[in-house]
VEXVO-777617 format. One record per residue: x negated, y negated, z of N, C-alpha, C, O in turn. Coordinates in steps of 0.001 Angstrom, whole numbers, padded with zeros to 6 digits, always signed. Example, Ala and Ser with C-alpha at 12.3 -4.5 7.8 and 13.67 -1.06 7.14 Angstrom:
-013190+005690+007800-012300+004500+007800-013200+003300+007800-014236+003319+008465;-012850+002250+007080-013670+001060+007140-012900-000030+007870-013409-001138+008039;
***
This chain:
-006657+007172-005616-007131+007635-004320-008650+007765-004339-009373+007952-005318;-008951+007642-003187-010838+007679-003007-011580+008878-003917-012632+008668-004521;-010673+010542-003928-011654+011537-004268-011281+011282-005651-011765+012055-006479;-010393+010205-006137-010395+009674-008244-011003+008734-008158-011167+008389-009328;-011345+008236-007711-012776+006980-007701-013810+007104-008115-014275+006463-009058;-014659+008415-007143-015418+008961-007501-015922+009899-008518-017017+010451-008628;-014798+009946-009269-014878+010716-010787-014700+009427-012044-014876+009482-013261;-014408+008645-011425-013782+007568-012601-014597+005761-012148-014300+004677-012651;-015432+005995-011278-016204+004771-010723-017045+004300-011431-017406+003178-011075;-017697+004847-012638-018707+004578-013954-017563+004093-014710-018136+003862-015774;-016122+003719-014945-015120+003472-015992-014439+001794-015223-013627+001034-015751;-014991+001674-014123-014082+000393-013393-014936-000598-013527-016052-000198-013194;-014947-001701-013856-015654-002863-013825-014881-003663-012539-015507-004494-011882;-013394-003322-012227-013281-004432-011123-012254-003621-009918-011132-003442-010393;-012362-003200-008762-011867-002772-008068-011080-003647-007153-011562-004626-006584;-009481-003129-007006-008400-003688-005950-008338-002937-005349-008337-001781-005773;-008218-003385-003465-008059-002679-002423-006986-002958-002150-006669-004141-002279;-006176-002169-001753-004434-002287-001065-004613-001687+000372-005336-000743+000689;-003841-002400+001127-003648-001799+002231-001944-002259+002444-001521-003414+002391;-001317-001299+002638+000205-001305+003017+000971-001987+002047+001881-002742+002391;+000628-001749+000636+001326-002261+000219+000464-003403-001253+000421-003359-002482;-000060-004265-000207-000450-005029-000791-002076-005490-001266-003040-004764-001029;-002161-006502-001803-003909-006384-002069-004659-006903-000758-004289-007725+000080;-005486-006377-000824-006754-006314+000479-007737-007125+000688-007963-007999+001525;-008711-006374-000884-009340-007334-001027-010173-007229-002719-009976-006175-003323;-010772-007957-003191-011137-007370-004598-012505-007480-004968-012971-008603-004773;-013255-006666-005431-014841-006748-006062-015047-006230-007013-014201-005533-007573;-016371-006451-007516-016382-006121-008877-017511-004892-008651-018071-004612-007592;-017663-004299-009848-018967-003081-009744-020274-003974-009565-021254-003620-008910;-020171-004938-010105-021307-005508-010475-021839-006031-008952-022976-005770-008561;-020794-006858-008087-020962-006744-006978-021487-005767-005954-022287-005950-005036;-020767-004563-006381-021335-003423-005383-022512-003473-005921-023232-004126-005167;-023133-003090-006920-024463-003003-007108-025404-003989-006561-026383-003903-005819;-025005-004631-006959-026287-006595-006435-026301-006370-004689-027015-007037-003939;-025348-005277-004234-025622-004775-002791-026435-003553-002412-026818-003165-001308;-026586-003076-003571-027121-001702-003749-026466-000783-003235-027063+000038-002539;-025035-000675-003447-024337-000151-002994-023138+000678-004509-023004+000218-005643;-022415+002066-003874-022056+002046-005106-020200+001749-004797-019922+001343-003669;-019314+001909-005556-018073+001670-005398-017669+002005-004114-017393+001301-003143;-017686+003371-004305-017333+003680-002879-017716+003581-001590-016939+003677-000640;-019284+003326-001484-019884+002646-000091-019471+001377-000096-019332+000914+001036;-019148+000420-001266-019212-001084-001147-017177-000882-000241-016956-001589+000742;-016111+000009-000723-014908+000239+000112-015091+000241+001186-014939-000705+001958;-015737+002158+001611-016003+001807+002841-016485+000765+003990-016049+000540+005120;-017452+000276+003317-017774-001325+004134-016770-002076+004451-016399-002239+005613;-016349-002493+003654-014801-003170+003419-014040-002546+004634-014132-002967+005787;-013315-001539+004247-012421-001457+005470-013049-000727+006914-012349-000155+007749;-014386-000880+006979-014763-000762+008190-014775-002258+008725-014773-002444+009942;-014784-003142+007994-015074-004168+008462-016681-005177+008523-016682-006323+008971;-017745-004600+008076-018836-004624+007797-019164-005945+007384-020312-006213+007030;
***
């Protein structure tokens, strides 16, 4: 869940998004960063649609 992300987001090199079930969409940390973004802003983007 989002508020274990943020305790455990320095330990993930590659993040899966699920929505209902299934996968969403997938990025890596390394990605969020090269956005300057961190795990959890690079999600939010994501399922805002951004």
């Amino acid at each position: 869940t989002t508020h274990e992300i943020d305790e455990i987001q320095d330990l993930a090199d590659n993040i899966i998004l699920l929505e209902e079930g299934r996968v969403y969409k997938t990025f890596s940390k390394v990605e969020a960063e090269a956005e300057g973004l961190t795990v959890i802003e690079k999600m939010r983007k994501i399922y805002r649609g951004a």
